[in-house]
N, C-alpha and C positions, 0 to 999 in steps of 0.2 A: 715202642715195643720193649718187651721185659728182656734183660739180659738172661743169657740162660746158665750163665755163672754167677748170679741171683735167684736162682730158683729156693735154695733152702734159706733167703730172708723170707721169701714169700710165705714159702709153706709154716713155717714157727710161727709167723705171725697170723697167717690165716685160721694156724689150726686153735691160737691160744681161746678165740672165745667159744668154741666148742667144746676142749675139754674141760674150761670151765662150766662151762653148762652142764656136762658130764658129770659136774662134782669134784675134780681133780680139785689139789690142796691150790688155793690163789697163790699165796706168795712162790712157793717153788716155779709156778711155771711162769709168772711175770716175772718173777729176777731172769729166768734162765733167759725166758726170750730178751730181756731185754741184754742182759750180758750179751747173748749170740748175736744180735746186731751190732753190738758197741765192737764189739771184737771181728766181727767182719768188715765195718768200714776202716778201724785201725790198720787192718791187716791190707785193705785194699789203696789205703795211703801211704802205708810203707810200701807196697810191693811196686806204685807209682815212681817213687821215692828210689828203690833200688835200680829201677830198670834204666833212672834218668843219668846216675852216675858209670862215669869214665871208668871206672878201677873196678874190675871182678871180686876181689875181698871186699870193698867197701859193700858192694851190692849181697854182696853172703853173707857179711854181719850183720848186716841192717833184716837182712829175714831172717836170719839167725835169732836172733833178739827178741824179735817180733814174734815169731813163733814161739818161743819160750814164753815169752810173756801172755800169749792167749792163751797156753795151756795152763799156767798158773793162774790167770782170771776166771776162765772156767770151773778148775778146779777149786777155788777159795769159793765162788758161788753156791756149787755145790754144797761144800762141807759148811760155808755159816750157813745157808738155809735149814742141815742137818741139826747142827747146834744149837743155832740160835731160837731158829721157829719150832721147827717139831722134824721129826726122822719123816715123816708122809713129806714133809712139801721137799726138806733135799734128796728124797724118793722120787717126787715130782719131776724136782729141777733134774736132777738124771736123767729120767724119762725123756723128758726135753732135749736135754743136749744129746744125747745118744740119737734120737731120732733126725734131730737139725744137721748132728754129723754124718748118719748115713748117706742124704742129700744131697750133702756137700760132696761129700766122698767121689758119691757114685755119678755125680755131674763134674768134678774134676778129673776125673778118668774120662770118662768116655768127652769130652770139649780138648783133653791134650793130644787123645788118640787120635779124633779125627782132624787136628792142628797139624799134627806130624803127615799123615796121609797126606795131606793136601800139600805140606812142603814140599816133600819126596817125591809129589807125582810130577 
């Protein structure tokens, strides 16, 4: 069964041979997807990683970190695709990661909310 805090690898990935098909520019949305899965498993090995250590700072810098560092991979995809390919494909890869974070977003809310419910009942 799919995790459901995997829903937005699924969908990036599901949606990439459509809007190719669509005509969308290839390189922006293959970088983007492929950055948003490299940077969700990093993130889902550190967050392993945090939760297994003893010491509360060591577990907040280690996602500290981690999260800087996805948002700066992200972003650098973005902008060479912009640069280096053409303004439509890091248009593209935009497109992409805006949408793949909505996803994420809106299933990291609503899986913490009803985490908390269920502790509290």
């Amino acid at each position: 069964m799919l995790n459901v805090r995997l829903i937005d690898i699924a969908v990036v990935i599901a949606a990439l041979p459509i809007v190719l098909l669509l005509g969308a520019p290839v390189v922006g949305c293959v970088v983007a997807t492929v950055v948003w899965v490299v940077q969700r498993i990093v993130a889902g090995v550190v967050e392993g990683r945090a939760q297994a250590q003893d010491d509360p700072r060591t577990a907040l810098k280690l996602n500290f970190v981690a999260m800087m560092a996805r948002v700066w991979l992200i972003c650098l995809a973005i902008v060479l695709c912009g640069v280096v390919v053409d303004r439509q494909d890091g248009a593209a890869a935009a497109a992409t990661m805006i949408v793949a974070f909505t996803v994420y977003l809106a299933v990291t809310l609503l899986t913490r909310t009803t985490d908390r419910k269920s502790v509290h009942a």
